[in-house]
N, C-alpha and C positions, 0 to 999 in steps of 0.2 A: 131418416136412417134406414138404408135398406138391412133386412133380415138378417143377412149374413155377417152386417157388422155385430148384433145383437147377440151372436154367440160365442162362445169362447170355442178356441181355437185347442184339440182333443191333446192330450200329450199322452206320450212314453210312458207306460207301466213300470214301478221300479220294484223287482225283487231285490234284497238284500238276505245272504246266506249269510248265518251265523255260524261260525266254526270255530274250531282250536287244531294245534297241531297234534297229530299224531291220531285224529281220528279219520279211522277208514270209513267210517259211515260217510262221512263229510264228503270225503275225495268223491264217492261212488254218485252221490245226491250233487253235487258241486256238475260235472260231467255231465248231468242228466240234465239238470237245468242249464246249462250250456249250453246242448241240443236244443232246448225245448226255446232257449231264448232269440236261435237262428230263426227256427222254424214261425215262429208266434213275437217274433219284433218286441221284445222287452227288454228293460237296461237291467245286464245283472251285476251284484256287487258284489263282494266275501267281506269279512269282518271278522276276524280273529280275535275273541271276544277278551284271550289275556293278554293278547298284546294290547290291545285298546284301554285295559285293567291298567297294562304297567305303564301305561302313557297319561294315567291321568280319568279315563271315561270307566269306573267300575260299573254305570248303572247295566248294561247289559251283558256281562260276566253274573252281576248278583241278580237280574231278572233269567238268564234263558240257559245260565252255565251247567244244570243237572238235567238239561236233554237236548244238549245238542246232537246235532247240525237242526239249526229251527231255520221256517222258512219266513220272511218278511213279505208283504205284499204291500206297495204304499206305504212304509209303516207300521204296518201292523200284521201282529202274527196271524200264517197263513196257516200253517203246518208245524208237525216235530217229528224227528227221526227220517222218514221220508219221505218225498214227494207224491201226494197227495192229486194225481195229475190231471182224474174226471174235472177235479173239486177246480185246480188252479187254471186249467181251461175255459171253464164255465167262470170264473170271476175274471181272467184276463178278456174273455171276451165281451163282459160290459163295459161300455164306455163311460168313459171320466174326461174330465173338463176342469182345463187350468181356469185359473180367473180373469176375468173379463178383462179387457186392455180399457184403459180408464182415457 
């Protein structure tokens, strides 16, 4: 087996913005990570946490709904209120690694 089969193969960063309508914080952090997603190759997502509520998914409405706009990084909370940009910089630029092809 040469080396190269031996490693997994790096993937796409996933930020996911949590929001709801009608917050301006949201739009202003939403735009920023926009930018920042061209710049630094990341998938971004939004998530409108009551719409997701009235569809059936309450859990992140009742984990992250008294501070949004939250920022997700892979899943997990990165930030709240606003972007955080040294901090999500310095974590986008470690590397992560899907799982091995079998």
């Amino acid at each position: 087996m040469r080396m190269s089969e031996s490693l997994a193969e790096p993937t796409r960063r996933q930020v996911q913005l949590l929001t709801r309508a009608g917050c301006t914080i949201c739009l202003r952090v939403q735009a920023q990570l926009a930018d920042l997603a061209v710049e630094l190759g990341f998938d971004l997502s939004t998530t409108d946490v009551d719409v997701a509520a009235a569809a059936g998914d309450t859990a992140l409405r009742a984990e992250f709904g008294d501070r949004l706009p939250v920022i997700l990084l892979d899943g997990e909370e990165h930030s709240y209120w606003e972007v955080d940009e040294p901090r999500l910089r310095a974590d986008l630029a470690r590397p992560i690694f899907g799982s091995p092809a079998d």
